[in-house]
mmCIF file of the C-alpha atoms, coordinates in Angstrom:
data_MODEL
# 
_entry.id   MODEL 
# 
loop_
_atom_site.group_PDB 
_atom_site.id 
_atom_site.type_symbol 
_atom_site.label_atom_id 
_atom_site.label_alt_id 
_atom_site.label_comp_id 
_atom_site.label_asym_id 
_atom_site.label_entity_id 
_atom_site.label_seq_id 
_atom_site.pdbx_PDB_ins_code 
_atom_site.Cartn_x 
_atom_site.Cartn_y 
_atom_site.Cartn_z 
_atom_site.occupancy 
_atom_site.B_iso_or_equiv 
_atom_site.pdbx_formal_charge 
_atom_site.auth_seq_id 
_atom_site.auth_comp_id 
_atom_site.auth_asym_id 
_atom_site.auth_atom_id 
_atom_site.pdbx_PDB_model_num 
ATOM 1   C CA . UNK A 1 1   ? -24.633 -5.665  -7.261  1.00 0.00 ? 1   UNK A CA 1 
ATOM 2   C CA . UNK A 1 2   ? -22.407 -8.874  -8.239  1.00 0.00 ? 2   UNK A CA 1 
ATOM 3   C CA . UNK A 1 3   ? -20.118 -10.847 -5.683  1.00 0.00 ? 3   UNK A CA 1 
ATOM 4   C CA . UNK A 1 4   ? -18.004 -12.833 -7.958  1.00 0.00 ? 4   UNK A CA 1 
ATOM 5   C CA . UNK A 1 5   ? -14.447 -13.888 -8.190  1.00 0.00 ? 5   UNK A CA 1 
ATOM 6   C CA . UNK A 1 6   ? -12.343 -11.146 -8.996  1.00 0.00 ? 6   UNK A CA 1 
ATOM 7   C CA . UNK A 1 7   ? -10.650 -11.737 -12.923 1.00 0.00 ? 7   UNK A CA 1 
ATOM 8   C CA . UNK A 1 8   ? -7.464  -10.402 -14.498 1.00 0.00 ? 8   UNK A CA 1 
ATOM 9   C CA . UNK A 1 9   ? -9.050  -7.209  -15.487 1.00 0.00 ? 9   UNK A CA 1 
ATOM 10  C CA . UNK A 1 10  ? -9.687  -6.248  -11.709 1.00 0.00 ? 10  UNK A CA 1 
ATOM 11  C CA . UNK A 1 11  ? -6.438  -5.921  -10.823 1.00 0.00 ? 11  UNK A CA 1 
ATOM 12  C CA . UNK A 1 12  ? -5.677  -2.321  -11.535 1.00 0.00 ? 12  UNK A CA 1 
ATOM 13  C CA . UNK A 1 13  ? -8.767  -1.306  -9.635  1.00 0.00 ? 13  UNK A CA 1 
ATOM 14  C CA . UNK A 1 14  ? -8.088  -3.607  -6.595  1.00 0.00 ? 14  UNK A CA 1 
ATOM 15  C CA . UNK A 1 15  ? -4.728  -2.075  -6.710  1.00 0.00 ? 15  UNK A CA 1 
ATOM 16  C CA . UNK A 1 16  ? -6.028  1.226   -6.376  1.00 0.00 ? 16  UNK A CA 1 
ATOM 17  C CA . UNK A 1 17  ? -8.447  1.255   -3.335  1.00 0.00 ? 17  UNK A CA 1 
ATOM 18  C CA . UNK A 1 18  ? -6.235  -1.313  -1.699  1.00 0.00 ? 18  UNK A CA 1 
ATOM 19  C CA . UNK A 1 19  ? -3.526  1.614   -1.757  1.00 0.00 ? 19  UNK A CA 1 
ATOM 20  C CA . UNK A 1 20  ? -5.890  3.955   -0.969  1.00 0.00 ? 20  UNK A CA 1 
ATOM 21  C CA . UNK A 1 21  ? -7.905  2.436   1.651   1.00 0.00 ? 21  UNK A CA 1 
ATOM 22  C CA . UNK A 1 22  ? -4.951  0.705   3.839   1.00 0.00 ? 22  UNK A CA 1 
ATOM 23  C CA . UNK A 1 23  ? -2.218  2.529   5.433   1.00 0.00 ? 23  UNK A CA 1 
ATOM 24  C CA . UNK A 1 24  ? 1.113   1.205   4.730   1.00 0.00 ? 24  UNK A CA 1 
ATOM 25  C CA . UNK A 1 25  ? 1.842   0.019   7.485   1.00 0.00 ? 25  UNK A CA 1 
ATOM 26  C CA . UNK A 1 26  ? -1.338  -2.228  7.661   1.00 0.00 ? 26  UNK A CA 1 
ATOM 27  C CA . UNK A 1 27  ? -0.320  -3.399  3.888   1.00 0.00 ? 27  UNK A CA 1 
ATOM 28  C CA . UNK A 1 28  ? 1.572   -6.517  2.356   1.00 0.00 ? 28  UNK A CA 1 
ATOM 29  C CA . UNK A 1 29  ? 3.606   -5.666  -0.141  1.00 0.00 ? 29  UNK A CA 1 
ATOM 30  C CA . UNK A 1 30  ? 1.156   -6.039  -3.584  1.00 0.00 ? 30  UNK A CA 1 
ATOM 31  C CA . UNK A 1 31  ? 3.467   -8.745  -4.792  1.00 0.00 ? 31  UNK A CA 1 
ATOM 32  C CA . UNK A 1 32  ? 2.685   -10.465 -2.080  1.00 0.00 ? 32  UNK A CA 1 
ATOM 33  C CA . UNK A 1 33  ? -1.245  -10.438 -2.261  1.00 0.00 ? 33  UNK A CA 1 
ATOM 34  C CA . UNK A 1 34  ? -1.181  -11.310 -6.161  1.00 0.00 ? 34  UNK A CA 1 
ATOM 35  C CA . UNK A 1 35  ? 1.535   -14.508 -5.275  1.00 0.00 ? 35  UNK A CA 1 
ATOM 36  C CA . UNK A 1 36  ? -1.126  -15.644 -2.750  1.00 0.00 ? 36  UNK A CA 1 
ATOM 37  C CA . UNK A 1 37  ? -3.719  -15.768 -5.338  1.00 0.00 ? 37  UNK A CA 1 
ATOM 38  C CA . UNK A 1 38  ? -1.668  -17.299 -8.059  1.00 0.00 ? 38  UNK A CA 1 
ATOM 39  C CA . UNK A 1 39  ? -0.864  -20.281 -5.251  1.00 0.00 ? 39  UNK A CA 1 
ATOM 40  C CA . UNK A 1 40  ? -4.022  -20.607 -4.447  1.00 0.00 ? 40  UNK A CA 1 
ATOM 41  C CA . UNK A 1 41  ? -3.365  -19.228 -0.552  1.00 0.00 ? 41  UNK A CA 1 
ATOM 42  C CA . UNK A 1 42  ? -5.577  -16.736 -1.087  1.00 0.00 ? 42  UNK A CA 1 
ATOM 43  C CA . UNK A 1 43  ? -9.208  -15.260 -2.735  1.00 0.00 ? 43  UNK A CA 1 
ATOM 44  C CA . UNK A 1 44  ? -10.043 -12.418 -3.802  1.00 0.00 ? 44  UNK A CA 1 
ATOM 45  C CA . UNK A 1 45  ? -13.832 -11.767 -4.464  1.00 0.00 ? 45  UNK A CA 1 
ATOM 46  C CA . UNK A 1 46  ? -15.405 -8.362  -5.470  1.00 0.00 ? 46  UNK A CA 1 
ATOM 47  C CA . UNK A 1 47  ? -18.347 -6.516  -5.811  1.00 0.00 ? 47  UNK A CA 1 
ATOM 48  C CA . UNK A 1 48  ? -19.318 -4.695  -8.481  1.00 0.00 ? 48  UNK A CA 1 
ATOM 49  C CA . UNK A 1 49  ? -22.320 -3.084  -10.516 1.00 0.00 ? 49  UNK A CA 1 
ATOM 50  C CA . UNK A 1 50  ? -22.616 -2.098  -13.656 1.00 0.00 ? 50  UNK A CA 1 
ATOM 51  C CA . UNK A 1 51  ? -19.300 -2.983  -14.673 1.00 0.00 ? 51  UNK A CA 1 
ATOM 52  C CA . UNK A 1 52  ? -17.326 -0.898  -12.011 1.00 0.00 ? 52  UNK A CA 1 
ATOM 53  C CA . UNK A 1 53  ? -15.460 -2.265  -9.263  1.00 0.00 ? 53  UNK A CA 1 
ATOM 54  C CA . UNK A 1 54  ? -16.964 -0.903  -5.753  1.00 0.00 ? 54  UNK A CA 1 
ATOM 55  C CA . UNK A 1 55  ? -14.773 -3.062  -3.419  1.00 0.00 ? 55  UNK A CA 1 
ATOM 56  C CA . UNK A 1 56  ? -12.880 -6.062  -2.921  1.00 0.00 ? 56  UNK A CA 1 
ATOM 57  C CA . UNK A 1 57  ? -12.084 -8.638  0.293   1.00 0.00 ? 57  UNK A CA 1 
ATOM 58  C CA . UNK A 1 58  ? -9.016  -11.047 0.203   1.00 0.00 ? 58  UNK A CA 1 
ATOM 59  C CA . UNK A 1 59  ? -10.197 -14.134 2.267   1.00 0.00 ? 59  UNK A CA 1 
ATOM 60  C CA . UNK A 1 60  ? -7.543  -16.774 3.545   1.00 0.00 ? 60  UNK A CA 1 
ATOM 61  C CA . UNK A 1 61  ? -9.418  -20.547 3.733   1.00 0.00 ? 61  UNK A CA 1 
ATOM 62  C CA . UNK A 1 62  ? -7.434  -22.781 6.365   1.00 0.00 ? 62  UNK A CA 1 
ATOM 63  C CA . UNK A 1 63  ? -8.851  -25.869 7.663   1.00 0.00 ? 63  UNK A CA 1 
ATOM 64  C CA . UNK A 1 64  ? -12.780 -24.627 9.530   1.00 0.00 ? 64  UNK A CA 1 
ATOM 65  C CA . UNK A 1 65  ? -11.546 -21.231 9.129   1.00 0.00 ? 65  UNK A CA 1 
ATOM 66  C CA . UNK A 1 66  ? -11.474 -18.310 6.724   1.00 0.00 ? 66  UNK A CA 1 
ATOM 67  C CA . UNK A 1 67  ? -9.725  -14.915 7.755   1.00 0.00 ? 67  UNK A CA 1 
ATOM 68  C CA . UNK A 1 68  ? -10.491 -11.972 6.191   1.00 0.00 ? 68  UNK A CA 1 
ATOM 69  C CA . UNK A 1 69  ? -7.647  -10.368 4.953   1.00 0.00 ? 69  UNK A CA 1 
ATOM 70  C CA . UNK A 1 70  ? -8.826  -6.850  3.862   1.00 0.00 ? 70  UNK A CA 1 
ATOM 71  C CA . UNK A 1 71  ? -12.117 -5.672  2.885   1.00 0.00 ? 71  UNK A CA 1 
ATOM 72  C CA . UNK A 1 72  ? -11.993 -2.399  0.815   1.00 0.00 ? 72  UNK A CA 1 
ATOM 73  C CA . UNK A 1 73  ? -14.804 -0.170  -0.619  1.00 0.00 ? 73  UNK A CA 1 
ATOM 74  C CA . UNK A 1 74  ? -13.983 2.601   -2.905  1.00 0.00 ? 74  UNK A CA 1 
ATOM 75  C CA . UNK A 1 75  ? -13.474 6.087   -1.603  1.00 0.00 ? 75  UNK A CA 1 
ATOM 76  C CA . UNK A 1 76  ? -16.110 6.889   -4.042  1.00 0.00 ? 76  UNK A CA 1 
ATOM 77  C CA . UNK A 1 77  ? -19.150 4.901   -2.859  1.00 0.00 ? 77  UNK A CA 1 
ATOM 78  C CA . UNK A 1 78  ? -18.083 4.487   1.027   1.00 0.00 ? 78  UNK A CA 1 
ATOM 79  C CA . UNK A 1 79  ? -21.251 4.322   3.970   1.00 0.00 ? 79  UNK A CA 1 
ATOM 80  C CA . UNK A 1 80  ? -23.365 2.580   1.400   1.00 0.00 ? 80  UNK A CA 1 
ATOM 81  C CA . UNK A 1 81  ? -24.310 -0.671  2.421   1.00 0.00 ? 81  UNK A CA 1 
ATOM 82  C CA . UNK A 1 82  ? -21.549 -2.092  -0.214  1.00 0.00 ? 82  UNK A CA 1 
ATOM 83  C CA . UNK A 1 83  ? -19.293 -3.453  2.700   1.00 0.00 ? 83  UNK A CA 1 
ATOM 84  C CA . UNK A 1 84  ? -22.167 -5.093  4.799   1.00 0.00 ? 84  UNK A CA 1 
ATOM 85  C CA . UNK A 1 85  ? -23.205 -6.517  1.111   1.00 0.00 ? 85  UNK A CA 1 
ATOM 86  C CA . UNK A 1 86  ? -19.657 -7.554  1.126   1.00 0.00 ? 86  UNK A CA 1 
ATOM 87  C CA . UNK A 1 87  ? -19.414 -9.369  4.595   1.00 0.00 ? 87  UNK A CA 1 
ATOM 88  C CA . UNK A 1 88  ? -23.008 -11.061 4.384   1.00 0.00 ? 88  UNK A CA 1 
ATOM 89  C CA . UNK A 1 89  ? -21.882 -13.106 0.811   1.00 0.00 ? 89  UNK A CA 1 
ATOM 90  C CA . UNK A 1 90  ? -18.647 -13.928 2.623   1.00 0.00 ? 90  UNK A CA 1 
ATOM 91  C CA . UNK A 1 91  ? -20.322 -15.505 5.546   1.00 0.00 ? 91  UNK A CA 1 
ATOM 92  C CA . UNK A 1 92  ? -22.913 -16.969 3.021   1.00 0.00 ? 92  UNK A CA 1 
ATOM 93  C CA . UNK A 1 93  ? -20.199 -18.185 0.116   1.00 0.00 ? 93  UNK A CA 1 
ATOM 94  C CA . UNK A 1 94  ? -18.354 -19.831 3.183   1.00 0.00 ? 94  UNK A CA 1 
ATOM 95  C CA . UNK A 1 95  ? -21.189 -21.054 5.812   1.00 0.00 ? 95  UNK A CA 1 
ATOM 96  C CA . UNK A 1 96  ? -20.385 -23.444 7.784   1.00 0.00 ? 96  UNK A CA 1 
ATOM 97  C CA . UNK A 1 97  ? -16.799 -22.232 8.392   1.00 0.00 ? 97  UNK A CA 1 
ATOM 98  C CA . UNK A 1 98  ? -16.044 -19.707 11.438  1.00 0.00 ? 98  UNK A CA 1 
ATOM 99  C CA . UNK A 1 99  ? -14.999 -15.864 9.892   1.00 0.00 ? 99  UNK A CA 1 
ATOM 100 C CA . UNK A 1 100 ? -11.886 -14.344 11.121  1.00 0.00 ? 100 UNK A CA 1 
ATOM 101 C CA . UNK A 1 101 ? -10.330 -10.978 10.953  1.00 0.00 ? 101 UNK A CA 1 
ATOM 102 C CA . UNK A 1 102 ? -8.788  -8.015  12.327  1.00 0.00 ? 102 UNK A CA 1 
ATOM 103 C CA . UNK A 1 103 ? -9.491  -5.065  13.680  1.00 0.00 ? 103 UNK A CA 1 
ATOM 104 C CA . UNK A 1 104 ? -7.411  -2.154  15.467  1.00 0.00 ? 104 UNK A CA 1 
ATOM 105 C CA . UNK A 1 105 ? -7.705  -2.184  19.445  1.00 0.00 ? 105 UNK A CA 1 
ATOM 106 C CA . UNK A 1 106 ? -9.875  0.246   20.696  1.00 0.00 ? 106 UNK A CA 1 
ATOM 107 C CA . UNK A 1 107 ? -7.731  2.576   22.135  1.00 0.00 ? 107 UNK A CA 1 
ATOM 108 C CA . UNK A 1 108 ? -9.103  6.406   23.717  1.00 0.00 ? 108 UNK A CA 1 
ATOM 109 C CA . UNK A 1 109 ? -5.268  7.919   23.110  1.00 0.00 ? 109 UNK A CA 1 
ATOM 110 C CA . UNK A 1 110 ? -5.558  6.844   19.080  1.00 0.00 ? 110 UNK A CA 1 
ATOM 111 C CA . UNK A 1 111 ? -5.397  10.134  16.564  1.00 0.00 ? 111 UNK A CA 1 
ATOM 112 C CA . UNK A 1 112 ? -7.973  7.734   14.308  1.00 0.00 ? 112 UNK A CA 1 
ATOM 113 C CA . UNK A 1 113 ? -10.534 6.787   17.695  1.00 0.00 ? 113 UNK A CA 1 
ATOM 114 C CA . UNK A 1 114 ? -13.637 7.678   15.838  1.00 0.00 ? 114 UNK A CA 1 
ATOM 115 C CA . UNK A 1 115 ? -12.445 5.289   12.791  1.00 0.00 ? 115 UNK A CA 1 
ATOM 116 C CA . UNK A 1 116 ? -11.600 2.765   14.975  1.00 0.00 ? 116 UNK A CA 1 
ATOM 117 C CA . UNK A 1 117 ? -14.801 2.767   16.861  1.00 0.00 ? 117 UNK A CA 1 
ATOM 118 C CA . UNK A 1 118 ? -16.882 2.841   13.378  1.00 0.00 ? 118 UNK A CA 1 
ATOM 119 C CA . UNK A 1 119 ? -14.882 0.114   11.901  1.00 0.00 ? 119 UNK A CA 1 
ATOM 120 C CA . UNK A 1 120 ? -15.943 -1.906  15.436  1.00 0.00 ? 120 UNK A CA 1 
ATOM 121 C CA . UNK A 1 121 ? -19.401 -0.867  15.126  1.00 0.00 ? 121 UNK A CA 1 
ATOM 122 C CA . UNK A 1 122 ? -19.661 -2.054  11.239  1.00 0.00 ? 122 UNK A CA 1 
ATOM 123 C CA . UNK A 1 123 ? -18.450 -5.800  12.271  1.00 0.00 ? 123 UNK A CA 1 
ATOM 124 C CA . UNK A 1 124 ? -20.926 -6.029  14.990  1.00 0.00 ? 124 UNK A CA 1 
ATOM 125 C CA . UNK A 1 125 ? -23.599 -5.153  13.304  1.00 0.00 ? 125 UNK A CA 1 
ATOM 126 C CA . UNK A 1 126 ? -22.695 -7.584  10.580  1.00 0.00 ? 126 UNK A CA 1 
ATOM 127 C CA . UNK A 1 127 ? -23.307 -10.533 13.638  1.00 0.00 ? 127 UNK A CA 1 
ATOM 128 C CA . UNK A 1 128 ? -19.338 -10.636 14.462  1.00 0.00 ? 128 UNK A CA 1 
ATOM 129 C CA . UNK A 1 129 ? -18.505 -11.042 18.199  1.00 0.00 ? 129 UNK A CA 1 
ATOM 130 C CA . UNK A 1 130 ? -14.964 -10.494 19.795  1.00 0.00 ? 130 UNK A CA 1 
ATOM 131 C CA . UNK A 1 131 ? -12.600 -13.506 20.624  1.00 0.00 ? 131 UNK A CA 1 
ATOM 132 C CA . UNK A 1 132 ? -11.362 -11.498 23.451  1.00 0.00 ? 132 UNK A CA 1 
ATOM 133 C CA . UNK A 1 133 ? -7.911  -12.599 21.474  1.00 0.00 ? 133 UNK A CA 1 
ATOM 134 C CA . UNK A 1 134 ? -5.504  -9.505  20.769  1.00 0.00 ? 134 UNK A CA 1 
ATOM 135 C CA . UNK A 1 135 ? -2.584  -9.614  19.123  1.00 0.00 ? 135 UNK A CA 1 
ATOM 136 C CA . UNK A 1 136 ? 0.595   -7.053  18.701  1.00 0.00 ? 136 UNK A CA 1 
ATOM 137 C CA . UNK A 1 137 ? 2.870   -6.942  15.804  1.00 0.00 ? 137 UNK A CA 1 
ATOM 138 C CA . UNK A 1 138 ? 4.064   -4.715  13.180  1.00 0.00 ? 138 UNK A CA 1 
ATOM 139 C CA . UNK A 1 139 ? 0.981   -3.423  12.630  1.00 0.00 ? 139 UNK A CA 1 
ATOM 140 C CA . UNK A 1 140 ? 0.177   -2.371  16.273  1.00 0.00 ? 140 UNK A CA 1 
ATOM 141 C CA . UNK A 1 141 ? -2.267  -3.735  18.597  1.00 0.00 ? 141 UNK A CA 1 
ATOM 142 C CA . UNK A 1 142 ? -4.883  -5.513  17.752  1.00 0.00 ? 142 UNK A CA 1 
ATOM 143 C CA . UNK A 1 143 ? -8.132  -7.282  18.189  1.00 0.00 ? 143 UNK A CA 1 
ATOM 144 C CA . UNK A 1 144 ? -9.351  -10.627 16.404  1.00 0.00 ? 144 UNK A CA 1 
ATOM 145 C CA . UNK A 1 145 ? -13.188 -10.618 15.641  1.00 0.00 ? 145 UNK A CA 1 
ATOM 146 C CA . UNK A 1 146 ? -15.158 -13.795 14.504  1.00 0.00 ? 146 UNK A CA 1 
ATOM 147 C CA . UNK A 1 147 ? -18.486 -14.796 13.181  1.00 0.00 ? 147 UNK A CA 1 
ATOM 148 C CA . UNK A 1 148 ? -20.272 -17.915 13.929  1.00 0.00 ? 148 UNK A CA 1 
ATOM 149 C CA . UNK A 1 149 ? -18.010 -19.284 16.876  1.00 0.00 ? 149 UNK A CA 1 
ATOM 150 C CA . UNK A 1 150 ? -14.591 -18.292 18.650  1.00 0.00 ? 150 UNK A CA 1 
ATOM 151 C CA . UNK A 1 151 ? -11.483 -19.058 17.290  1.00 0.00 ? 151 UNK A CA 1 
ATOM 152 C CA . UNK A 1 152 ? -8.624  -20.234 19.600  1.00 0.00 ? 152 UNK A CA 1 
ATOM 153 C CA . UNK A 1 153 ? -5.368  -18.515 20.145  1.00 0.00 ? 153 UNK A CA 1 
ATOM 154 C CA . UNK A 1 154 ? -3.917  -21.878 18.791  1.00 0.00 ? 154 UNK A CA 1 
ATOM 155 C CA . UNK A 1 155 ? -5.847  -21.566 16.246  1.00 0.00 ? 155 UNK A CA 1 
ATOM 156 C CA . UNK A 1 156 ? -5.965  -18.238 15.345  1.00 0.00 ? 156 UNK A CA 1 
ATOM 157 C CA . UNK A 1 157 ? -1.744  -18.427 15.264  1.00 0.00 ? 157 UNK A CA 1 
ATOM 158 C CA . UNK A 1 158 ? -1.730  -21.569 13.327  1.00 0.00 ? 158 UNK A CA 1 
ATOM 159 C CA . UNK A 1 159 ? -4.386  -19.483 10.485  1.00 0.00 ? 159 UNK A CA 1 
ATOM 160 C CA . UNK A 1 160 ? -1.802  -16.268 10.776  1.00 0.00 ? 160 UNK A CA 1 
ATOM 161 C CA . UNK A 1 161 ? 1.658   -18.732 10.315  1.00 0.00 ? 161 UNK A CA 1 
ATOM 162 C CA . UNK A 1 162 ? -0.165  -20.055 7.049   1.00 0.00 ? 162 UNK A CA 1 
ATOM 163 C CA . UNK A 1 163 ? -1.323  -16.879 5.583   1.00 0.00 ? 163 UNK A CA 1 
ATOM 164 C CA . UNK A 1 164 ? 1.848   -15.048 6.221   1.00 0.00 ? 164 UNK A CA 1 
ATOM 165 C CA . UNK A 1 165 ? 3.836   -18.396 5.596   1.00 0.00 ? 165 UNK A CA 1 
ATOM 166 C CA . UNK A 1 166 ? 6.950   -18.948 8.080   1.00 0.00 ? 166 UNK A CA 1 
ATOM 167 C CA . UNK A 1 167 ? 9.272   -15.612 6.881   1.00 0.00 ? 167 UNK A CA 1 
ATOM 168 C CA . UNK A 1 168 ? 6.559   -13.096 6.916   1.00 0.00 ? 168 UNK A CA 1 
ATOM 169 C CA . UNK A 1 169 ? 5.216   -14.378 10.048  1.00 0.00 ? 169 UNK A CA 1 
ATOM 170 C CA . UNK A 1 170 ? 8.738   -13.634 11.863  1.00 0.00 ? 170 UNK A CA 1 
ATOM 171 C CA . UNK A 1 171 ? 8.584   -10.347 10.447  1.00 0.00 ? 171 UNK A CA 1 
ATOM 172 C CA . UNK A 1 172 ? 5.093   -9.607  11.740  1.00 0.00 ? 172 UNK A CA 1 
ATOM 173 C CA . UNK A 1 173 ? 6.745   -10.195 15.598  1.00 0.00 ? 173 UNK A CA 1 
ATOM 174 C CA . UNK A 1 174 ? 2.644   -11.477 16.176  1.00 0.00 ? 174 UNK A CA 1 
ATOM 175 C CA . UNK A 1 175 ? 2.280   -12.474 19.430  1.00 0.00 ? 175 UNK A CA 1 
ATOM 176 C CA . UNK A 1 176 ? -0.829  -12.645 21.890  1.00 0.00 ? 176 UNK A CA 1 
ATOM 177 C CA . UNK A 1 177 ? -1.592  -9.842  24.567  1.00 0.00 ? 177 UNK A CA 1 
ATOM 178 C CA . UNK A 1 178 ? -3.583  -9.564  27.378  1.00 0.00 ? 178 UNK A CA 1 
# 
C-alpha cells in the first residue's frame, strides 16, 4: 500500500467514497473541500495499491495542530486494516503535532449505536484518547478525540474557525457542551 498525496486523477474516486461514506449532513459541500486544497487550507493524502484508490483523509494543519477532516475507505475493501494504515502515516507524516478529529457522541437512543461505538473503538485502538471536549452544531453532537496530547477548547475553536473560515463557521452554530 502507498500513502501519498492525492493528484488530479484522484478526484473522481475521492468524490465517490466521500459521497458514499459520509452522510450529508456530516458533508461540506465538494466545492468546498477541492477550494481548500487549491488554497492550500487543506490536504488530502490517499492510500492506494496497485493503482486503485482504497481511501482518502483530508487533514487541516493549523499552528501544533492537524484535524482530521474525514477519513474514508472504500465500501469495497472496509474492516481491512486500510484505515488504521491510514491513521498510523498521518500521525507519522505529522509527528510532533497533536491529531484532532471528530467523532459522533456516544449516545444509547442513536438508530446508528453500533456504528458509533465501532467508529470509537477504531480511534482508540489507533492510540487516540478523548479531550472530554464535545461540541454541537449542524452536524449533531459531538465528541473531539486527539492523539499525542489534549487540545483546548480555545484551541480546538480557534482550529474549527480556520478550517471552516468565518461564514461556514456561523453556519455550523459549533459551540461547546457539557
Amino acid at each position: 500500500m502507498e500513502f501519498t498525496l492525492a493528484n488530479e486523477q484522484q478526484w473522481a474516486n475521492i468524490k465517490e467514497i466521500y459521497l458514499e461514506a459520509f452522510p450529508k449532513q456530516e458533508r461540506k459541500p465538494y466545492f468546498i473541500l477541492r477550494r481548500s486544497v487549491k488554497k492550500g487550507k487543506a490536504v488530502v493524502m490517499t492510500a492506494t495499491e496497485g493503482g486503485e484508490l482504497l481511501g482518502f483523509t483530508v487533514l487541516i494543519p493549523y499552528k501544533d495542530m492537524v484535524m482530521v477532516d474525514y477519513l474514508a475507505v472504500s465500501s469495497k475493501i472496509r474492516s481491512k486494516g486500510t484505515g488504521s494504515y491510514i491513521m498510523q502515516n498521518v500521525c507519522r507524516h505529522y509527528a510532533g503535532k497533536k491529531i484532532i478529529l471528530l467523532i459522533e457522541r456516544l449516545d444509547d437512543q442513536a438508530q446508528n449505536r453500533e456504528q458509533r461505538v465501532a467508529r470509537r473503538r477504531f480511534y482508540l485502538k489507533n492510540g487516540f484518547t478523548s479531550s472530554d471536549i464535545f461540541i454541537e452544531g449542524v452536524s449533531g453532537e459531538l465528541e473531539v478525540l486527539n492523539y499525542r496530547g489534549k487540545v483546548s477548547q480555545e484551541d480546538y475553536i480557534c482550529l474549527q474557525k480556520y478550517a471552516l473560515g468565518k461564514l461556514l463557521f456561523k453556519l455550523s452554530k459549533i459551540k461547546i457542551v457539557k
